[in-house]
C-alpha positions in Angstrom: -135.0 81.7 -116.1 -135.9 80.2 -119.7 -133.2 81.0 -122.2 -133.1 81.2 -125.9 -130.2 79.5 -128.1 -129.3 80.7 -131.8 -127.3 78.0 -133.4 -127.0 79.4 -136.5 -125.5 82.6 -135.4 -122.8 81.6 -133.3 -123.8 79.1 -130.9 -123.6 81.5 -127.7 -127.0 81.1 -125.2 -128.5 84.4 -124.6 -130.8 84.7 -121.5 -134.4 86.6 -121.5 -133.2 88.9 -119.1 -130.8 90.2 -121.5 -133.3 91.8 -123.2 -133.5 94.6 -120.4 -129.7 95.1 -120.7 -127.6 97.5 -122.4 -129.2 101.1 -122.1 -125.6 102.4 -121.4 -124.6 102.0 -124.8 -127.8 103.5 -126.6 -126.6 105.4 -129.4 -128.2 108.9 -128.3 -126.2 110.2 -131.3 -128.0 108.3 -134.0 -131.4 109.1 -132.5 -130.7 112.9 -132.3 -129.9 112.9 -136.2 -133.0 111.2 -137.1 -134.9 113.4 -135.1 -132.9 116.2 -136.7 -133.8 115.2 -139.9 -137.3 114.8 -139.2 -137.8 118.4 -137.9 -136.3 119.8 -140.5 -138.7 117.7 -142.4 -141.9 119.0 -140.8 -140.9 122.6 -141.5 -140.5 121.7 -145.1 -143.7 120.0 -145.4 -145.8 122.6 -143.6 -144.4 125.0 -145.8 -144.6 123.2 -149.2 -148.4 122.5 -148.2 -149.5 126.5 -147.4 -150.1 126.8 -150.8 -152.8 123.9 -150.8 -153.7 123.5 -147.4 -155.8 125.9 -145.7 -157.1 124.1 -142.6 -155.9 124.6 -138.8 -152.4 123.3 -137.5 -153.5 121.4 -135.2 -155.2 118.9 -137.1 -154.3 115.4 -138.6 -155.5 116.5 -142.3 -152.3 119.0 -142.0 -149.8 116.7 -143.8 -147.4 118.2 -141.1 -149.2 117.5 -138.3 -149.8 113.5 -139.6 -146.2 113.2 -140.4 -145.8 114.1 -136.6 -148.0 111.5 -135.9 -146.1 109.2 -138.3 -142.7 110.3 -136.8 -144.4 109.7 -132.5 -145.3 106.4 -133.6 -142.1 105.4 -135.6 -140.0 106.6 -132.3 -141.9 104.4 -130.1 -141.6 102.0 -132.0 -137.6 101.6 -132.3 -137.5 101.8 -128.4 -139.5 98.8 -128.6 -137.5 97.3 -131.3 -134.3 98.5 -129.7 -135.2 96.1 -126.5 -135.6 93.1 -128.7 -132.6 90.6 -129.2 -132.1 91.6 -133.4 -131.1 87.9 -133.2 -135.0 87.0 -133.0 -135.8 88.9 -136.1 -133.4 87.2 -137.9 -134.5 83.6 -136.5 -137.9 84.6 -137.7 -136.5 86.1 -141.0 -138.1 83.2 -143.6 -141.7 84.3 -141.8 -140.8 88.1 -141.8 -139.6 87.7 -145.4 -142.7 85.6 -147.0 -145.0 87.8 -145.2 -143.4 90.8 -147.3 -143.9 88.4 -150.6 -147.7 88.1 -149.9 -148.2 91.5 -148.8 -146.6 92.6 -152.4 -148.6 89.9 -154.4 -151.7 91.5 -152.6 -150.4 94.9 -153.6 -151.0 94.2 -157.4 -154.7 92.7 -156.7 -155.7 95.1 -154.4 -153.3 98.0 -154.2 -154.2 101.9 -154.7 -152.5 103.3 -158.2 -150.6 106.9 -157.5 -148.2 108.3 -159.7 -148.2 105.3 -162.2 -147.2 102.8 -159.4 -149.2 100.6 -157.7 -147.5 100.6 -154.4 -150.3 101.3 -151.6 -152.9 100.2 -149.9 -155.1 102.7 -148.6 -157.2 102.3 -145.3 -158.9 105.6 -145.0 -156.7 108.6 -144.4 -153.8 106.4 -143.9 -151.9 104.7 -146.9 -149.7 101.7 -145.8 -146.7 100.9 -148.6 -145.4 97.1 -147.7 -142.3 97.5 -150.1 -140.8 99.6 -147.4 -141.0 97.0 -144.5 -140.0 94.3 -147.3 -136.8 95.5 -147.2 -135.8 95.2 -143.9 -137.5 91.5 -144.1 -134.9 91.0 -146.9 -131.9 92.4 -145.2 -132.6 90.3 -142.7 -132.8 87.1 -144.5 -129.7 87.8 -146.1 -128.1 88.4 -143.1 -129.1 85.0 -141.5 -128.4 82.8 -145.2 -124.7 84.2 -145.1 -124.5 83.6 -141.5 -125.6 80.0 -141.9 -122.8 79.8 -144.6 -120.0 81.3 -142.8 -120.8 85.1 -143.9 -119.1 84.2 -146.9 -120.1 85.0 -150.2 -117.2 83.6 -152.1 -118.6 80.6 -153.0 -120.7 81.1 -156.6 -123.4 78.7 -155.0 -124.0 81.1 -152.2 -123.9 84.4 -153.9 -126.2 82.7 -156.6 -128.6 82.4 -153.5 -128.7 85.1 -152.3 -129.8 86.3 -155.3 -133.0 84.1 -155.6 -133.5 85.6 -152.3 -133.6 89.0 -153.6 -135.1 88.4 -157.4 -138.7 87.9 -155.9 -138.8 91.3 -154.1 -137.2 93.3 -156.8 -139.6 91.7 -159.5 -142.9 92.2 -157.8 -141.6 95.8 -157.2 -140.4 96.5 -159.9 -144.0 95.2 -161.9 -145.7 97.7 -159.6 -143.5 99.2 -161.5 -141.3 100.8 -159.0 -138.0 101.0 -160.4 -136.6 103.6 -157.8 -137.4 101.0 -155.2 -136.1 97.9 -157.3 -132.4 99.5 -157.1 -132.5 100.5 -153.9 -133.4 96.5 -153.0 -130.3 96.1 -155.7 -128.4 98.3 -153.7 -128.9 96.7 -150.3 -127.6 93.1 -151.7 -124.7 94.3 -153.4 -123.9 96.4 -149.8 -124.1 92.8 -148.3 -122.6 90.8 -150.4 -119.3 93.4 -150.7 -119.0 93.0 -147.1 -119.8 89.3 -147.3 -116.3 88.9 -149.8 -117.6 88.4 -152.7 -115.5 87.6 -155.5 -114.8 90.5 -157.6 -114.9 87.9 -161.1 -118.4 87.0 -160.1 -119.4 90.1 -159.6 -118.1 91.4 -163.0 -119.5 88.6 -164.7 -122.9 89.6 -163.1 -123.1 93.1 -164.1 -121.6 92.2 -167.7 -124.6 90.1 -167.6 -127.4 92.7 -167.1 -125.4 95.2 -169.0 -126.8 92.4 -171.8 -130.3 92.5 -170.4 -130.7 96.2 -170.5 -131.8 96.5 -174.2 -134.7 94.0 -173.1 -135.5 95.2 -169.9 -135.8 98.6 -171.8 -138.0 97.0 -174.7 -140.4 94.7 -172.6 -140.1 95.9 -168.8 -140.0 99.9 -168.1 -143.9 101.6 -168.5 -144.3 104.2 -170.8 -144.4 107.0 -168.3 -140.9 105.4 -166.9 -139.6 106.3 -170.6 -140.9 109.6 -170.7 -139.1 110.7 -167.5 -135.9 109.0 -168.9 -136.1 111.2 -171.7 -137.2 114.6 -169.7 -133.9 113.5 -167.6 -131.8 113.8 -171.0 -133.4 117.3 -172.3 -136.5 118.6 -170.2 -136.8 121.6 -172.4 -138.4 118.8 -175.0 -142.0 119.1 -173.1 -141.6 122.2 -170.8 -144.9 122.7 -170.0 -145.7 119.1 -169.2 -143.3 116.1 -168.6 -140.3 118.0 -168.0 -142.1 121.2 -166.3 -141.9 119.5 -162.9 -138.4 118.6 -163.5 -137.2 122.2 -164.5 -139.3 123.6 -161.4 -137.4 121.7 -159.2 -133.9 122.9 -160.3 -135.1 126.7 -160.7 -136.5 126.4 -156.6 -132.9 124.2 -156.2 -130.8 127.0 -157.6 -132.7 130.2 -156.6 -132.2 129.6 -153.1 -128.5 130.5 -153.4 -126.3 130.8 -150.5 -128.6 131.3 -147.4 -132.4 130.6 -149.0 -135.1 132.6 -149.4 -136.5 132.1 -145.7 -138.8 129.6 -144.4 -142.0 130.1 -146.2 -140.9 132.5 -148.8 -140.0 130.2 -151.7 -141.7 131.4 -155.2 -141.5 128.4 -156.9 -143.1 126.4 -153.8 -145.9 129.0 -153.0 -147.0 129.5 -156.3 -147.2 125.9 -156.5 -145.2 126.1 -159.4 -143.0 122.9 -157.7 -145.3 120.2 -157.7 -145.1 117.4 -155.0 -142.8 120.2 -152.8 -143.8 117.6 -149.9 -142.2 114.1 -151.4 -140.0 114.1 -154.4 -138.8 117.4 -154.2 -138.7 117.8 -150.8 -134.9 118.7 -151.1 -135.4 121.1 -153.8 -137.8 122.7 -151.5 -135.0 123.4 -148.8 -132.3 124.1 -150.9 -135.0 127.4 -152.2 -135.4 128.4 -148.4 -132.7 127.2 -146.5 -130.0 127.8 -149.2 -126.5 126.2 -149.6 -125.8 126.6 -146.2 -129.2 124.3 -145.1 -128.1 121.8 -147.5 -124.9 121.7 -146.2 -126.5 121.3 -142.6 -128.6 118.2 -143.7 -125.7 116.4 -145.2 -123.9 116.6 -142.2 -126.9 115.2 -140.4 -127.0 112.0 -142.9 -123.4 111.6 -142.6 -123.9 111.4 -138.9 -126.2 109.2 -138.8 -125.1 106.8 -141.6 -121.6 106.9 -139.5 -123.5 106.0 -136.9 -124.9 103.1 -138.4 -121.6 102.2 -140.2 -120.4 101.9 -136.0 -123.2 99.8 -135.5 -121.4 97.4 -138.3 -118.3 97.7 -136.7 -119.5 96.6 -133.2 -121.9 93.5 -133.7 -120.3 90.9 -132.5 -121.4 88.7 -134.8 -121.8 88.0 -138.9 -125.4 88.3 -139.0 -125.1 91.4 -136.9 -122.7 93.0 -139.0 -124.4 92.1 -142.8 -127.8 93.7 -140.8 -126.3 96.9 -140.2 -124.4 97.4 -143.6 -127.8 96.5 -145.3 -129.4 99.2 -143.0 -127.0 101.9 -143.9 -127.4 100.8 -147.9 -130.8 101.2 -147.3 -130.8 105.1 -146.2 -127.7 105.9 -148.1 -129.1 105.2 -151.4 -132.3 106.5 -150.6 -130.7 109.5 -150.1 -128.7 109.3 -153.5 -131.5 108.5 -155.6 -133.5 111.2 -154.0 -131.2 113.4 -154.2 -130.3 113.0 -157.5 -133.6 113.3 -159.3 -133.4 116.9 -157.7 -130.2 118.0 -159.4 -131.1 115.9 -162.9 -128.6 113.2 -162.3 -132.1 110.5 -162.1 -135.0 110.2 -163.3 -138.0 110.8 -161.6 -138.6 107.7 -159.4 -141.0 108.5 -156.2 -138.1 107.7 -154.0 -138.7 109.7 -150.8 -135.6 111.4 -148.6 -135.2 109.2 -145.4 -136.8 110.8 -142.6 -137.6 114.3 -144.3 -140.6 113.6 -147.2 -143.8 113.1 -146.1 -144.7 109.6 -145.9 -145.9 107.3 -143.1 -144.8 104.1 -144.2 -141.0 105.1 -145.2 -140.4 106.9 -141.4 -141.8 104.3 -139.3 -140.2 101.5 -141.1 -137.1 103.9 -141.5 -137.3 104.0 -137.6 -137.8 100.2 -137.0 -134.4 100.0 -138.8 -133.1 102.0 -136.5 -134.2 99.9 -133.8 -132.2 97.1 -134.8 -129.0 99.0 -135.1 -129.9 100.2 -131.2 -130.1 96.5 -130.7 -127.3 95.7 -132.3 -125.2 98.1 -130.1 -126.8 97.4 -127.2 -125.9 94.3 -127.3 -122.1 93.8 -128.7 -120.6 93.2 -125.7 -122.5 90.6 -124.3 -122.1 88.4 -128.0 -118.3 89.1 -128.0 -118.1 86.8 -125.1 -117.0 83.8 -125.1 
């Protein structure tokens, strides 16, 4: 029997056969909310595409029916993932990670441009977006460099790092430019490096010093269309009829809902296709004008489930690497979420951020499910590295 040791994350020897182990502690309670979320998300996107759509159901051009597709495939594949040792994707992390790098290099040579961004590449029917598995490359790195240094981030040297880890991502996404996507990847290191103890001094120093920044950023960094939905956040009345006319669509279907909704289907602002990408952006918008307060309500319990579930995941892993994985995980959804969220109500500006597991998008659920994966992993297999 061949086994496989991890010196850099604990010294323990883990056997192959260990890989089978562990189905008695699969979190069935993070996998229903996913799937929970992802219902409701079909229902929303069949609905927000009646008004465009007119072919049969049960065919793969019906945005519902791919996301289905999108949603068997992303299942499948955090079984697989889940039977993995997570401590192999972190030994492979440096590959994982400069595979991500090329992949977004390539994306600026050879990308597809929607919505301003070029973020895709497009391979007939099916468009592939690699910032989405770049971050869970990332998380992982920077689970396995504070790992290797104790899983403290203390130490100016180290949190220093572990920033030239993450600058690389967050400037080739953010030149897409994809600035919804460069704070999530903002998000996920702070997440980490919080739980790694950094020092609260350093960290003030750091955001004094992009506080300083921001006047350039603003000047030399963010597109024109970025400023235009910056200023349609402030007063969308300024253009309603153009920049801010999706913005005010989306808080008129938001509001009009009310209490209970309109019913499934029966939106105005969504079947008159006066709420424009009703599928993606404003997929929340779209159920708060059917489904009401009360459906809103039911879909933030189902993210705080599942981001509970994740934060367990944390709390289990038997190790530092296992730990730092999960928390960036749950970073990842949870501000997803917030940013997606936000640009619904006017708290954000428009950023193409989609809601975990509920807007259509291929990319975002599969990888979104991979994730998941490695938390299953993670749980699976906490008892075994608490050992010793």
């Amino acid at each position: 029997m061949s086994s496989i040791t991890y010196g850099g994350y604990g010294g323990r020897v883990r056997t192959s056969s260990g890989v089978w182990r562990g189905w008695d502690r699969f979190d069935y309670i993070m996998v229903f909310a996913a799937i929970a979320l992802v219902i409701y998300g079909l229902l929303l996107i069949y609905s927000g595409s009646l008004p465009w759509y007119e072919g049969p159901v049960a065919s793969l051009n019906n945005p519902a029916a791919k996301q289905a597709v999108f949603a068997a495939v992303g299942v499948v594949a955090m079984l697989i993932v889940s039977k993995i040792d997570y401590h192999h994707f972190i030994h492979y992390s440096w590959a994982l990670y400069l595979m991500g790098i090329v992949s977004l290099l390539a994306i600026l040579a050879f990308g597809s441009t929607e919505g301003g961004a070029k973020s895709w590449f497009t391979f007939g029917p099916v468009q592939v977006q690699p910032s989405e598995f770049a971050k869970i490359a990332t998380i992982l790195l920077l689970a396995r460099f504070f790992s290797e240094h104790g899983g403290d981030a203390r130490e100016l040297k180290a949190l220093l790092l572990s920033l030239a880890i993450m600058v690389p991502v967050v400037g080739l996404v953010f030149i897409q430019p994809d600035l919804g996507t460069s704070l999530v990847f903002g998000a996920i290191w702070l997440g980490v490096v919080i739980v790694a103890g950094v020092s609260r001094g350093h960290l003030l120093v750091m955001g004094a010093i992009v506080l300083a920044l921001l006047p350039f950023i603003w000047t030399f960094g963010i597109a024109d269309y970025q400023v235009q939905r910056i200023s349609v956040l402030v007063d969308p009345n300024r253009d309603p009829l153009d920049t801010g006319f999706t913005t005010l669509q989306g808080e008129i279907a938001l509001g009009s809902g009310q209490v209970f909704g309109k019913g499934f289907t029966q939106g105005d602002q969504t079947q008159l296709e006066y709420l424009r990408v009703a599928t993606r952006d404003f997929i929340f918008s779209l159920m708060g004008e059917e489904f009401g307060f009360v459906g809103a309500m039911v879909m933030f319990g189902l993210f705080i489930l599942l981001l509970m579930r994740g934060i367990r995941a944390a709390q289990l892993a038997g190790d530092t690497a296992g730990q730092l994985v999960a928390v960036g995980i749950v970073m990842l959804i949870l501000m997803q979420t917030f940013i997606n969220i936000a640009v619904n109500v006017r708290l954000f500006p428009v950023t193409g951020i989609p809601l975990p597991f509920v807007s259509q998008g291929g990319s975002s659920l599969v990888s979104l499910f991979v994730s998941l994966g490695i938390l299953q992993s993670i749980v699976m297999r906490h008892r075994a590295y608490r050992q010793t």
